[in-house]
HTML snippet that shows the backbone in 3Dmol.js (N, CA, C, O; Angstrom):
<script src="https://3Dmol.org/build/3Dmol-min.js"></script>
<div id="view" style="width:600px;height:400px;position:relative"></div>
<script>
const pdb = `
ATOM      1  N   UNK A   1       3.117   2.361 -68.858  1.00  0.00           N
ATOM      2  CA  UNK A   1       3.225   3.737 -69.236  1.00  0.00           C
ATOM      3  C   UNK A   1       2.077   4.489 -68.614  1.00  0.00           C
ATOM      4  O   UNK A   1       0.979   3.937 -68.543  1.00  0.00           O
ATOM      5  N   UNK A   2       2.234   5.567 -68.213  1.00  0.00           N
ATOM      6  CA  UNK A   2       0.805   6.685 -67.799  1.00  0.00           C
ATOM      7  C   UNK A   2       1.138   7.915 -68.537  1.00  0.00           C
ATOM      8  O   UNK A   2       2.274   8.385 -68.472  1.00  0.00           O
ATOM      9  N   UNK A   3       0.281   8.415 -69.180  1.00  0.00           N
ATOM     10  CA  UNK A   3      -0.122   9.684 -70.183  1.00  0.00           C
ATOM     11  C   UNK A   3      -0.985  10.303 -69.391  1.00  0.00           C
ATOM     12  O   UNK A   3      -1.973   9.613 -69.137  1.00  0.00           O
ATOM     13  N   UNK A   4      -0.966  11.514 -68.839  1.00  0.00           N
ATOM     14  CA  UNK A   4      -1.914  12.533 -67.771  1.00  0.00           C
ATOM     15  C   UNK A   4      -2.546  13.462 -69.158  1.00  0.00           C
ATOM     16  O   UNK A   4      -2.053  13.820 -70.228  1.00  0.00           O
ATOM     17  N   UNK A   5      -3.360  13.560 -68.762  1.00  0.00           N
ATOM     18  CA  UNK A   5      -3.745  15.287 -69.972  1.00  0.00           C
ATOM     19  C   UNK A   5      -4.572  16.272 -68.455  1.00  0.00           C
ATOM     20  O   UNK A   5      -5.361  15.583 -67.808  1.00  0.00           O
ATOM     21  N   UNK A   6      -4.368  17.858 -67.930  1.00  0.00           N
ATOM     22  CA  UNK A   6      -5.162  17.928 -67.916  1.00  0.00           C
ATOM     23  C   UNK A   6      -5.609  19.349 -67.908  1.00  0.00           C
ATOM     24  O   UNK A   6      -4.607  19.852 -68.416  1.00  0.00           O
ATOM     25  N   UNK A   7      -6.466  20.406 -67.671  1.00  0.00           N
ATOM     26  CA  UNK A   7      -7.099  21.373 -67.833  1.00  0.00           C
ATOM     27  C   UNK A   7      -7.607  22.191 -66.206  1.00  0.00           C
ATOM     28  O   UNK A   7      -8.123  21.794 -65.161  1.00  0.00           O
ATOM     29  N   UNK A   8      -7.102  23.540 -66.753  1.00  0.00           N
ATOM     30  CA  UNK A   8      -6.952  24.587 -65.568  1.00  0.00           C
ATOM     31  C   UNK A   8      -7.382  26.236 -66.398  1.00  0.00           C
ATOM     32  O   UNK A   8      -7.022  26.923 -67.354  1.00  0.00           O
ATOM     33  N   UNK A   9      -8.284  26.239 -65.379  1.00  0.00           N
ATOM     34  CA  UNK A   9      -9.313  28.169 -65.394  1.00  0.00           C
ATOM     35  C   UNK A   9      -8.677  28.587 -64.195  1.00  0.00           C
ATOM     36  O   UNK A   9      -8.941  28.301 -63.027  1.00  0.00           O
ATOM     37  N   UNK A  10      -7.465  29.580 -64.860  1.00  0.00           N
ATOM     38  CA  UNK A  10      -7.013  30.106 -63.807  1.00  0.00           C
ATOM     39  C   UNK A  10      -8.387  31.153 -63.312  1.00  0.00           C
ATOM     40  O   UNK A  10      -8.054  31.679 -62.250  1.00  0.00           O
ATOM     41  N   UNK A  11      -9.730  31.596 -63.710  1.00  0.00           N
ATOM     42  CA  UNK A  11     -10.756  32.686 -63.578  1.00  0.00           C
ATOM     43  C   UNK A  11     -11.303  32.004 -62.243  1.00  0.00           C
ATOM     44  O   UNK A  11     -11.073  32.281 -61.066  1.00  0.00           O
ATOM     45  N   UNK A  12     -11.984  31.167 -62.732  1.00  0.00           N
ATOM     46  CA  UNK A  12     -12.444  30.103 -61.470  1.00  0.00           C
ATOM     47  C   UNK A  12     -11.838  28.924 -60.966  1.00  0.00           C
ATOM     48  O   UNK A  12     -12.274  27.858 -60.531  1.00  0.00           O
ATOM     49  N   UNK A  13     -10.383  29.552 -61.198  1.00  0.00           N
ATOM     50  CA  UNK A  13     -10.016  27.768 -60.297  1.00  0.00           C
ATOM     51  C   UNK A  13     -10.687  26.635 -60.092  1.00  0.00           C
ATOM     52  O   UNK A  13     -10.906  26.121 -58.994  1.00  0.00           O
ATOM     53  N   UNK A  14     -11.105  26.132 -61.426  1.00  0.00           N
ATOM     54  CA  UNK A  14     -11.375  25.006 -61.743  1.00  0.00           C
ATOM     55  C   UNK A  14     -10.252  24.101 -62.938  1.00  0.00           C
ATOM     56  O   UNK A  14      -9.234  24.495 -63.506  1.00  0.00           O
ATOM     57  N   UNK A  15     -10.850  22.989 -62.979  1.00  0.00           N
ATOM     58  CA  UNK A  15     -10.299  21.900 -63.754  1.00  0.00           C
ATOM     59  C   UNK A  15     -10.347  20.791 -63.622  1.00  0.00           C
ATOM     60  O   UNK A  15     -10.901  20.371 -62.606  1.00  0.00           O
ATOM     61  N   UNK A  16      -9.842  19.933 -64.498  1.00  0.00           N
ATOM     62  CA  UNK A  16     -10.001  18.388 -64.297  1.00  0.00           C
ATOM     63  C   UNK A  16      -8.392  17.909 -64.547  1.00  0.00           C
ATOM     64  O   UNK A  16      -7.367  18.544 -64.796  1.00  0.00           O
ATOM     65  N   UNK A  17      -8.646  16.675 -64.383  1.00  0.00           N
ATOM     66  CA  UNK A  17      -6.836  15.874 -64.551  1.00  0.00           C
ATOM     67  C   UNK A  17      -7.491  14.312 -64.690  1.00  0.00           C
ATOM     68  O   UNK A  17      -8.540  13.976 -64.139  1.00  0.00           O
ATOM     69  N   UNK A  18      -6.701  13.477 -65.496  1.00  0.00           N
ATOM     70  CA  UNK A  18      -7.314  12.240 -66.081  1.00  0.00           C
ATOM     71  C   UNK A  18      -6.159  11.526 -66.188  1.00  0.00           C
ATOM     72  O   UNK A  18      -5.200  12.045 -66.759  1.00  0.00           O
ATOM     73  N   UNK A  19      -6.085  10.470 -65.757  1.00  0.00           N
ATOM     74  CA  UNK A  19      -4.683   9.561 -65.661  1.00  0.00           C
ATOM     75  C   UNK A  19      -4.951   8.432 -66.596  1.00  0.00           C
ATOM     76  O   UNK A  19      -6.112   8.025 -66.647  1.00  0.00           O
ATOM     77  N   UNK A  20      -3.847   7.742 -67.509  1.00  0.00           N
ATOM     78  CA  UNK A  20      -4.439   6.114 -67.832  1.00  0.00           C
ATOM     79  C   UNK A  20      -2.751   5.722 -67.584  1.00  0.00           C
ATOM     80  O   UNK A  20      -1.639   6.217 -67.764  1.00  0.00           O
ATOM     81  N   UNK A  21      -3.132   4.990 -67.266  1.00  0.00           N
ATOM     82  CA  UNK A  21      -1.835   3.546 -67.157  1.00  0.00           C
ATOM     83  C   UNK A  21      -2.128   2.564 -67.856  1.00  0.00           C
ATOM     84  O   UNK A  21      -3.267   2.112 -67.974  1.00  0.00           O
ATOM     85  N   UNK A  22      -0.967   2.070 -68.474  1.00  0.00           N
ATOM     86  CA  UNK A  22      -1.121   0.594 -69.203  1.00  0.00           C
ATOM     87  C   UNK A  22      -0.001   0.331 -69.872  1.00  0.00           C
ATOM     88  O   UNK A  22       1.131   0.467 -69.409  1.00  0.00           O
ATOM     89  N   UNK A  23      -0.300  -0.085 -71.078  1.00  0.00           N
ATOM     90  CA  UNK A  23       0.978  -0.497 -71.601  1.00  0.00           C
ATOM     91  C   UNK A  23       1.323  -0.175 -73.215  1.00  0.00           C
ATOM     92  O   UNK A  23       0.539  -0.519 -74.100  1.00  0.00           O
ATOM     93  N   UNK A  24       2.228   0.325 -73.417  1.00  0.00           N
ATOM     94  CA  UNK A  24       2.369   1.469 -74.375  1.00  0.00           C
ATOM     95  C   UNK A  24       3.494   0.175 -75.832  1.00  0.00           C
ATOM     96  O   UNK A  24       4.516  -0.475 -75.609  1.00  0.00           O
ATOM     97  N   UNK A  25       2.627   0.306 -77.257  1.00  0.00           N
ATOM     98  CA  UNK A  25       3.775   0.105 -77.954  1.00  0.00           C
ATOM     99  C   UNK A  25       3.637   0.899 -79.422  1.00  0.00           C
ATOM    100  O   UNK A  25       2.946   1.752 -79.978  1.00  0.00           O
ATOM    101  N   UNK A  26       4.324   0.369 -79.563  1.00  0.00           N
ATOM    102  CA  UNK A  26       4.528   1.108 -81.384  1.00  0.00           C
ATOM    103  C   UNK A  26       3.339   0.576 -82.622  1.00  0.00           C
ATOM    104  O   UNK A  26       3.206  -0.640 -82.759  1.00  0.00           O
ATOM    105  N   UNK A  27       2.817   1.162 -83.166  1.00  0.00           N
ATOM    106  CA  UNK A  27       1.899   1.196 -84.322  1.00  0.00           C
ATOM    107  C   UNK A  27       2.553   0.561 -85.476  1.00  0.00           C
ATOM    108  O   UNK A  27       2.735   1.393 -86.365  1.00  0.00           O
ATOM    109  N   UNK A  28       2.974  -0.621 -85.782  1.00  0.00           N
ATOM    110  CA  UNK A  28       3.474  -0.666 -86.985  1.00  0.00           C
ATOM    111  C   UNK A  28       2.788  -1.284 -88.483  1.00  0.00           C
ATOM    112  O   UNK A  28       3.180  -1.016 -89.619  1.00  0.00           O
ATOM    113  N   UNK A  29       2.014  -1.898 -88.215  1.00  0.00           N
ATOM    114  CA  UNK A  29       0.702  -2.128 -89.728  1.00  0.00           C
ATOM    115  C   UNK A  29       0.103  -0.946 -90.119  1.00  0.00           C
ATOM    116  O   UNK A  29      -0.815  -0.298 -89.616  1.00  0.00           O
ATOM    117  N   UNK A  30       1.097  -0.700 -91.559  1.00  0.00           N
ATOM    118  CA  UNK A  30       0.571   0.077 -92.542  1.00  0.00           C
ATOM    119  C   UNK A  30      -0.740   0.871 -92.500  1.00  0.00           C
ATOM    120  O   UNK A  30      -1.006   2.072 -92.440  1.00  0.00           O
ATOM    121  N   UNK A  31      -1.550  -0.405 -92.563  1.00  0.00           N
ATOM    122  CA  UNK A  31      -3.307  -0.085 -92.954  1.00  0.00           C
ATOM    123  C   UNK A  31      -3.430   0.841 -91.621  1.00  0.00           C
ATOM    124  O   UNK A  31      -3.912   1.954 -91.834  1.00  0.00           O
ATOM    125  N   UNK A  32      -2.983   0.480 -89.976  1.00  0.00           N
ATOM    126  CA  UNK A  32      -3.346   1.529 -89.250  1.00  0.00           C
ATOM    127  C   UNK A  32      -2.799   3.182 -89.396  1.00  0.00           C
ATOM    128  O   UNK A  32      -3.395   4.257 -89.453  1.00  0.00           O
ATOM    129  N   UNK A  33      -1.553   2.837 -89.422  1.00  0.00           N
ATOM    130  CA  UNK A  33      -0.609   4.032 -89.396  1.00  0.00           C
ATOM    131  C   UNK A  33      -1.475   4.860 -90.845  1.00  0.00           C
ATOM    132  O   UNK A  33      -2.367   5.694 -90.688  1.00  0.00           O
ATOM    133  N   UNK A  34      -1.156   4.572 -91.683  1.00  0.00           N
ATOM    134  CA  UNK A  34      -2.300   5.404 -92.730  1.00  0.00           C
ATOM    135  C   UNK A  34      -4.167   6.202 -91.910  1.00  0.00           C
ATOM    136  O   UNK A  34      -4.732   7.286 -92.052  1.00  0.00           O
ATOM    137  N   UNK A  35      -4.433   5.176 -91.266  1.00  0.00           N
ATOM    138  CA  UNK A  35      -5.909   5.669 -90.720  1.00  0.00           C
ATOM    139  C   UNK A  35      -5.434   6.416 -89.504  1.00  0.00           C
ATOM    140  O   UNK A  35      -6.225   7.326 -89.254  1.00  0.00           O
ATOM    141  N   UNK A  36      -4.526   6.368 -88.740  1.00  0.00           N
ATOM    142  CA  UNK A  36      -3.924   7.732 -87.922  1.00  0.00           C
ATOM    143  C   UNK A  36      -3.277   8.694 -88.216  1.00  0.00           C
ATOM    144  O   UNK A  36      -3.001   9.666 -87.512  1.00  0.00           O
ATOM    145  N   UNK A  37      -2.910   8.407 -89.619  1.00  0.00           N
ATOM    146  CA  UNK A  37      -2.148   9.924 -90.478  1.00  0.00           C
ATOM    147  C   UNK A  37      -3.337  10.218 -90.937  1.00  0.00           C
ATOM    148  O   UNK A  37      -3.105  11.337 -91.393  1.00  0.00           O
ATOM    149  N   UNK A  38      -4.406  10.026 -91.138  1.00  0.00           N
ATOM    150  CA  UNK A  38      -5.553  10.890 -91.636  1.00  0.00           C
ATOM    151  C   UNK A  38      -6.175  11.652 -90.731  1.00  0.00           C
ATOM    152  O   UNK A  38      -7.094  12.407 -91.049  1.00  0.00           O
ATOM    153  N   UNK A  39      -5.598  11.489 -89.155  1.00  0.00           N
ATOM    154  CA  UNK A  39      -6.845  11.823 -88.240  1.00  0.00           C
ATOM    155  C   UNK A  39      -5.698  13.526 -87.986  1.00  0.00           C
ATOM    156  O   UNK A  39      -4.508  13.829 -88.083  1.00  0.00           O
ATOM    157  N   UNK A  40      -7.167  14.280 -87.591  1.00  0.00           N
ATOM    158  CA  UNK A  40      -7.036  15.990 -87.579  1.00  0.00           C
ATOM    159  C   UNK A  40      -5.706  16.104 -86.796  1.00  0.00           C
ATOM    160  O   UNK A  40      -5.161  17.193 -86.979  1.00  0.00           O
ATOM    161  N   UNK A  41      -5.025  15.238 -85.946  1.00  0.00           N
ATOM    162  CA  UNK A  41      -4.048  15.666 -85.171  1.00  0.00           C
ATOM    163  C   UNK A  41      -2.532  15.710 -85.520  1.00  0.00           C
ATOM    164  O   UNK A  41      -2.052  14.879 -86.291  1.00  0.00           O
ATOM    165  N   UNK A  42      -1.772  16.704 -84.934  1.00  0.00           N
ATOM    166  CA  UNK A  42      -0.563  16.834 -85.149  1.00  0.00           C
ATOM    167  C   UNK A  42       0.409  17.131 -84.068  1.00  0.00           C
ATOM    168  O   UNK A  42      -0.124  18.054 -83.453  1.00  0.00           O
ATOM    169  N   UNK A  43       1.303  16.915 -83.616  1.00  0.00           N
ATOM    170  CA  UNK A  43       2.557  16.930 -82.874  1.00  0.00           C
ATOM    171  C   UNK A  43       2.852  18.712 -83.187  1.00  0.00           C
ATOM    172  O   UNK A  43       2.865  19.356 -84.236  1.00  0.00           O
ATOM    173  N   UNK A  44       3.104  19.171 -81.503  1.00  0.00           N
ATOM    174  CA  UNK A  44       3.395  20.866 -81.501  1.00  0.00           C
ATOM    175  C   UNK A  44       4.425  21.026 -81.819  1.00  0.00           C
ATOM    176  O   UNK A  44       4.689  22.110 -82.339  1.00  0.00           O
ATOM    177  N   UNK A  45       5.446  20.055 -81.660  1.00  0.00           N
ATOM    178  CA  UNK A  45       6.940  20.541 -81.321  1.00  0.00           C
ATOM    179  C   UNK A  45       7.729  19.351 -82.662  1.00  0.00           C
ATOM    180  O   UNK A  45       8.031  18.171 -82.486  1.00  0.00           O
ATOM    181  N   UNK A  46       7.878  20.133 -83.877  1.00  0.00           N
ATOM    182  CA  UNK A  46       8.499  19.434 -84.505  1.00  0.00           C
ATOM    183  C   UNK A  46       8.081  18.522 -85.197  1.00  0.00           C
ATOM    184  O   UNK A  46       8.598  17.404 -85.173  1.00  0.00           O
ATOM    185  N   UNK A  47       6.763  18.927 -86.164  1.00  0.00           N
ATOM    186  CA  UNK A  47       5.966  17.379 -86.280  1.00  0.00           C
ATOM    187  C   UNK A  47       6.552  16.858 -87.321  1.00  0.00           C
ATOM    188  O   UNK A  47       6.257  15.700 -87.617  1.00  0.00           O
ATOM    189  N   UNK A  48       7.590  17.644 -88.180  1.00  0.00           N
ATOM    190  CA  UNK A  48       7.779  17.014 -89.269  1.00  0.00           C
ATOM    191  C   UNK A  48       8.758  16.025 -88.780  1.00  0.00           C
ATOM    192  O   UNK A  48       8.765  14.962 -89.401  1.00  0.00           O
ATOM    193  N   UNK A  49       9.598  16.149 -87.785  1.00  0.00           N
ATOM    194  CA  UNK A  49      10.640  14.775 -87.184  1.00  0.00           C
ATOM    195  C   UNK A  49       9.247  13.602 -86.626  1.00  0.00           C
ATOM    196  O   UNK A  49       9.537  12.433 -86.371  1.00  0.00           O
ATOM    197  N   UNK A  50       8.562  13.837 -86.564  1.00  0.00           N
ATOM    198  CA  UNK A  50       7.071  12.671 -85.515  1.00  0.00           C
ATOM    199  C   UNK A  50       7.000  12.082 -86.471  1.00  0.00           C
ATOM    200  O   UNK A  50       6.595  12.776 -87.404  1.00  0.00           O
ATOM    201  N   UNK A  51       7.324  10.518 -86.855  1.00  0.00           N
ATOM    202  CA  UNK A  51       6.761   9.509 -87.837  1.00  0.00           C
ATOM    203  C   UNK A  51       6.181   8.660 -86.886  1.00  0.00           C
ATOM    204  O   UNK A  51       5.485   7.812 -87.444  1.00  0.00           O
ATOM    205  N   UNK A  52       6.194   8.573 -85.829  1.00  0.00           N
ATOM    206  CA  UNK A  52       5.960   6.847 -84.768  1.00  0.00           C
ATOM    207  C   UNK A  52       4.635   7.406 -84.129  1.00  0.00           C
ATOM    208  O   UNK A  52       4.407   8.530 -83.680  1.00  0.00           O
ATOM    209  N   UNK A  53       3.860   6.338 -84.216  1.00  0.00           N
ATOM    210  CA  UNK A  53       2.788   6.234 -83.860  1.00  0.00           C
ATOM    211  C   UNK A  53       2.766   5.166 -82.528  1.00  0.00           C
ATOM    212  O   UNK A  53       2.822   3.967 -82.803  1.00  0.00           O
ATOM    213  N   UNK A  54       2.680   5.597 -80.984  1.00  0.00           N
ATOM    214  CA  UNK A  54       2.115   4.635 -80.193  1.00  0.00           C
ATOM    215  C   UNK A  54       1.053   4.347 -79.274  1.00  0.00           C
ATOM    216  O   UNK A  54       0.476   5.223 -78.629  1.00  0.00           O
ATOM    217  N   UNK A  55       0.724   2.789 -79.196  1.00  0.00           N
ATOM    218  CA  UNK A  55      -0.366   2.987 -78.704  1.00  0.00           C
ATOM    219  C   UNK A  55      -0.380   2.352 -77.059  1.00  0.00           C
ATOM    220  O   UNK A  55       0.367   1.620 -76.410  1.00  0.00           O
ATOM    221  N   UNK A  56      -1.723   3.110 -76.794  1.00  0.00           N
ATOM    222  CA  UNK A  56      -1.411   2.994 -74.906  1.00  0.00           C
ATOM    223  C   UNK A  56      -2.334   1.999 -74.848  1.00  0.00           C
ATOM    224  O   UNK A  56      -3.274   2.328 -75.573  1.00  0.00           O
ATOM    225  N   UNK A  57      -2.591   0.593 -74.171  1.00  0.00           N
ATOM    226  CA  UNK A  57      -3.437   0.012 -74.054  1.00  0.00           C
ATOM    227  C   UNK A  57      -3.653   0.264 -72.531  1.00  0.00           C
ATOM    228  O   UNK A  57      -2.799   0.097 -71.660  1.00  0.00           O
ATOM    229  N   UNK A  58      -4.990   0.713 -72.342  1.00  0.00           N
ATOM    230  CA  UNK A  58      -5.176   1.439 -71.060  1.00  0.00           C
ATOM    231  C   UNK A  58      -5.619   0.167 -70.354  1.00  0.00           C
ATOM    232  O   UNK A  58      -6.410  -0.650 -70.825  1.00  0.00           O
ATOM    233  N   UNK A  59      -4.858   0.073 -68.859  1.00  0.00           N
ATOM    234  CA  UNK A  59      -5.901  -1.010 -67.931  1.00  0.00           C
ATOM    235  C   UNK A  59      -6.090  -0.148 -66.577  1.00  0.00           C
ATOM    236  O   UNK A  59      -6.375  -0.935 -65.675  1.00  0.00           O
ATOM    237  N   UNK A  60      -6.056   0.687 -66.282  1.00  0.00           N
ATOM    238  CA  UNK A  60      -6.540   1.569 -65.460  1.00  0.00           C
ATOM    239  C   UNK A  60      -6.631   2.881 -66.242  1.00  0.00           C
ATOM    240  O   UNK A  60      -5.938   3.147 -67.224  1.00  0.00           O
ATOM    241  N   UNK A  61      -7.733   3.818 -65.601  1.00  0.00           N
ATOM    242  CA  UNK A  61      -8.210   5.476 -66.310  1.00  0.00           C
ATOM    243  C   UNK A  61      -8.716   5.826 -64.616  1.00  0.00           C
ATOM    244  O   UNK A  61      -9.300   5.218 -63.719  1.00  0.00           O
ATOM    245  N   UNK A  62      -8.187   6.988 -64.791  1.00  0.00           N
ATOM    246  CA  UNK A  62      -8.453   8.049 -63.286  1.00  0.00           C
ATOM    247  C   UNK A  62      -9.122   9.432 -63.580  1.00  0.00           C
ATOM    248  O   UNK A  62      -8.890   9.701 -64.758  1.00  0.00           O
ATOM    249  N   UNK A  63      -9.573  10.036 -63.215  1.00  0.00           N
ATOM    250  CA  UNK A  63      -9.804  11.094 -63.013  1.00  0.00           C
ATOM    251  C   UNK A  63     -10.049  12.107 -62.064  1.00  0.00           C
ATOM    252  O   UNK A  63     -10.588  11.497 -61.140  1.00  0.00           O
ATOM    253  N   UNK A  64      -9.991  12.961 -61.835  1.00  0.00           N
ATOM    254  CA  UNK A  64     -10.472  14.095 -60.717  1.00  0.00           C
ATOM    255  C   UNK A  64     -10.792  15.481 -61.365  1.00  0.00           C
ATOM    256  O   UNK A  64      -9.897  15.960 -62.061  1.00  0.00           O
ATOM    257  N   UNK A  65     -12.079  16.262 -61.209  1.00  0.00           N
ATOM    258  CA  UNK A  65     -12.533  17.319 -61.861  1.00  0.00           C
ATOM    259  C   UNK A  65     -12.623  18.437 -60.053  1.00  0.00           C
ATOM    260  O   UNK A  65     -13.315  18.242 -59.054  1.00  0.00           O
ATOM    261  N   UNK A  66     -11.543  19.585 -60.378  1.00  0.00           N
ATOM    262  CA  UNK A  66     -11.293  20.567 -59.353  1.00  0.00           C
ATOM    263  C   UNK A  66     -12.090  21.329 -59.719  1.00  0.00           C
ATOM    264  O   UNK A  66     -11.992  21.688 -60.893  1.00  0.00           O
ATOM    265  N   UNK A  67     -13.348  21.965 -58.774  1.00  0.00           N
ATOM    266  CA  UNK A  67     -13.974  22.494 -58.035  1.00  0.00           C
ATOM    267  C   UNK A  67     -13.425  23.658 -57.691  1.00  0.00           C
ATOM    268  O   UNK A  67     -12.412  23.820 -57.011  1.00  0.00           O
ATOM    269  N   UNK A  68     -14.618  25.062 -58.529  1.00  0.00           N
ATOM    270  CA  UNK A  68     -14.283  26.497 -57.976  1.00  0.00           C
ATOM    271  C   UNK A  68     -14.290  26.563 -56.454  1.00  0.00           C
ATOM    272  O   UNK A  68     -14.045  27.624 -55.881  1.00  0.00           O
TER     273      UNK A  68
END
`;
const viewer = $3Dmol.createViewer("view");
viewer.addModel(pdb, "pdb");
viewer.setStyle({}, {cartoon: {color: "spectrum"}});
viewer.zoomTo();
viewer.render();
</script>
């Protein structure tokens, strides 16, 4: 699996971009899924359908930070 996140100033045409690859599965022990429903984050689009929690086990991370 690869998950990109990344960030753009349209003012100064800058930004960064961050890649990970690896291998992606489902969260299913209780005790975790409880300690990731506590954490500040939430799903934009529909969170009340979002129950699944997965996780990326990263074996490569990339990055590149764009320059005004």
């Amino acid at each position: 699996m690869c998950f990109e996140i990344d960030a753009w100033n349209s003012l100064d045409h800058s930004g960064w971009s961050v890649l990970a690859k690896g291998f992606a599965g489902e969260v299913v022990a209780e005790e975790e899924i409880e300690q990731l429903s506590a954490l500040p984050v939430r799903p934009w689009s529909h969170p009340e359908l979002r129950e699944i929690w997965v996780r990326i086990v990263i074996e490569e991370l990339t990055g590149r930070r764009i320059a005004p």
